[in-house]
Residue frames relative to the residue before (quaternion, step in Angstrom):
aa qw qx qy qz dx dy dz
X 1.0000 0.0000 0.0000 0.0000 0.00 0.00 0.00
X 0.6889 -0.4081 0.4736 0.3668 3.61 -1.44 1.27
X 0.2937 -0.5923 0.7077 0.2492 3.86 -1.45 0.14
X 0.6062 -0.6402 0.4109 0.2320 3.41 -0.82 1.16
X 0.3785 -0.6672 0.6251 0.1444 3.77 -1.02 1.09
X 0.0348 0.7834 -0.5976 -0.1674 3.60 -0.94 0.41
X 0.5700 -0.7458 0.3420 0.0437 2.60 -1.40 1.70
X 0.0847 0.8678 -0.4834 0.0781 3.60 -0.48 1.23
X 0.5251 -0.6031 0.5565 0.2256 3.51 -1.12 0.19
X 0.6628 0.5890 -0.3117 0.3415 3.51 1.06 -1.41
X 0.4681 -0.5959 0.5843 0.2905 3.48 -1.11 1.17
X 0.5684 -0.5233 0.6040 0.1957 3.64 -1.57 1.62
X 0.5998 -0.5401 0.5504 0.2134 3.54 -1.44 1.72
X 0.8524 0.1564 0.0781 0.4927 3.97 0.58 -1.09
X 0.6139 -0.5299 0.4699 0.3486 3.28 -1.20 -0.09
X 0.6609 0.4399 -0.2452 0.5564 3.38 1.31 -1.46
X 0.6514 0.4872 -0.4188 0.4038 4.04 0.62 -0.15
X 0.6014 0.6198 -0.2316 0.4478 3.08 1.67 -0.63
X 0.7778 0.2878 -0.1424 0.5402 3.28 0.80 -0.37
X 0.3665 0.4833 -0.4834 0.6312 3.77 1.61 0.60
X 0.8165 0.3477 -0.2922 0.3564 3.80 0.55 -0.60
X 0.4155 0.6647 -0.3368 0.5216 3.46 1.54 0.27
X 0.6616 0.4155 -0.2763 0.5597 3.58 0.73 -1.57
X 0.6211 0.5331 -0.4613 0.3424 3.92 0.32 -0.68
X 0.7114 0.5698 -0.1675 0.3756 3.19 1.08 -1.54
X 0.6432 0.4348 -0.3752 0.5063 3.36 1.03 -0.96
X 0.5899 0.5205 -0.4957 0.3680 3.99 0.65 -1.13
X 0.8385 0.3860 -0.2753 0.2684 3.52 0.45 -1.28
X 0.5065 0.5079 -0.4560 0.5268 3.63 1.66 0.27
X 0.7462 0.3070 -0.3752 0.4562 3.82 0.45 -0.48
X 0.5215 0.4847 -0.5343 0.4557 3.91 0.80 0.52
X 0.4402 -0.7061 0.5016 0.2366 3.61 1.58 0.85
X 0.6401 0.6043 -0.3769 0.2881 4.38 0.08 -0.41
X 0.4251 0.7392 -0.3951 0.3415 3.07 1.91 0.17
X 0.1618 -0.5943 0.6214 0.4842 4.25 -0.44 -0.27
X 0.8134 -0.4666 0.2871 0.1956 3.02 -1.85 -0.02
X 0.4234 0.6230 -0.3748 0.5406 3.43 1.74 -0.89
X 0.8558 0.3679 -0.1967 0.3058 3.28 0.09 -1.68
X 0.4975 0.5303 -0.4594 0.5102 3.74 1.48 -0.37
X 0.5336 0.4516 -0.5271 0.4832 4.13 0.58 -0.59
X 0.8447 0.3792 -0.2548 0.2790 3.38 -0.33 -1.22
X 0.5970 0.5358 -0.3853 0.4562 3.52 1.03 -0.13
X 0.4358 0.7100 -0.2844 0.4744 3.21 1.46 -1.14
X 0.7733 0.4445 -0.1873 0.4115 3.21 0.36 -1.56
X 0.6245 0.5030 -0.2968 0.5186 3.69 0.85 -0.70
X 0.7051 0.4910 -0.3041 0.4115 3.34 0.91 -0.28
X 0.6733 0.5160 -0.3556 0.3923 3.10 1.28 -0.47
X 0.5173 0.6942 -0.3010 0.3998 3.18 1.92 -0.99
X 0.6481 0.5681 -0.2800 0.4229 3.46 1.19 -1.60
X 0.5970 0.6284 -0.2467 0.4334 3.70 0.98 -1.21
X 0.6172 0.5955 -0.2949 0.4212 3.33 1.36 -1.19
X 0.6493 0.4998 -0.3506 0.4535 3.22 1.01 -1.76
X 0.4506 0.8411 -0.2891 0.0778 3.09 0.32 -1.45
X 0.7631 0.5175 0.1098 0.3712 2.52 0.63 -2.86
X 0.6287 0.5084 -0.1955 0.5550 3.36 1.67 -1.31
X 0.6473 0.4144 -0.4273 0.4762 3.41 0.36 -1.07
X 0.5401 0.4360 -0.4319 0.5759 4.26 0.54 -0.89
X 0.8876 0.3583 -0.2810 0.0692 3.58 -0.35 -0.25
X 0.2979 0.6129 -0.2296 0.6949 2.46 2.92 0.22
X 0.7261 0.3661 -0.3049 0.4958 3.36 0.30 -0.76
X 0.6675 0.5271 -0.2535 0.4608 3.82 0.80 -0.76
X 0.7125 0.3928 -0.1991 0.5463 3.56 1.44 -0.23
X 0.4978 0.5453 -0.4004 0.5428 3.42 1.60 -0.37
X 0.4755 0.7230 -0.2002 0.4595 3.76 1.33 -0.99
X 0.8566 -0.0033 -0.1318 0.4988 3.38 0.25 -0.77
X 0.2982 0.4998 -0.6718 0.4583 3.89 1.12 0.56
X 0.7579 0.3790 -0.3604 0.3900 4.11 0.08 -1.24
X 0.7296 0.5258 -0.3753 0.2244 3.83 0.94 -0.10
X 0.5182 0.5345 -0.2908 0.6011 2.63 2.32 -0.09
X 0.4251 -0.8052 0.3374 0.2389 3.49 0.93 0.47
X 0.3433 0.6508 -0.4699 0.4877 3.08 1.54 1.60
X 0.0545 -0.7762 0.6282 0.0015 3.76 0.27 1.24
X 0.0031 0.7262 -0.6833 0.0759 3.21 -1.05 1.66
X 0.7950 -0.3892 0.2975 0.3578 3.75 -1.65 0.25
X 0.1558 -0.7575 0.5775 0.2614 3.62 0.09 0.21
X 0.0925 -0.7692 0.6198 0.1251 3.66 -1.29 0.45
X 0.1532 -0.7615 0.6075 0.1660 3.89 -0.52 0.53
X 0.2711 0.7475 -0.5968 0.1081 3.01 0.56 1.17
């Protein structure tokens, strides 16, 4: 049996913690031992994580081309 995912709301310290908690999530939905309630809700954390994810890539992908345009502004990690 899958080792249990715990379920959270709390937004991931990093990008790289964020996506260490995805891979857990996906092993323990495709080891299929999940009941349903808990496959929704894991599901759901994944989409949330995916969310962060995407933003942080798109901060970082715009910080990217402010420096390719050889305008060096303040980064925020907000």
């Amino acid at each position: 049996m899958a080792p249990a995912v715990r379920a959270t709301t709390a937004k991931p310290a990093s990008f790289e913690l964020a996506l260490d908690e995805m891979e857990a999530l996906l092993d323990n939905m495709e080891a299929g031992a999940m009941p349903l309630e808990q496959l929704l809700t894991q599901y759901q954390r994944g989409a949330e994580l995916l969310k962060f994810c995407r933003e942080r890539l798109e901060t970082v992908e715009a910080q990217i081309k402010v420096l390719d345009q050889g305008a060096l502004k303040t980064w925020t990690s907000d």
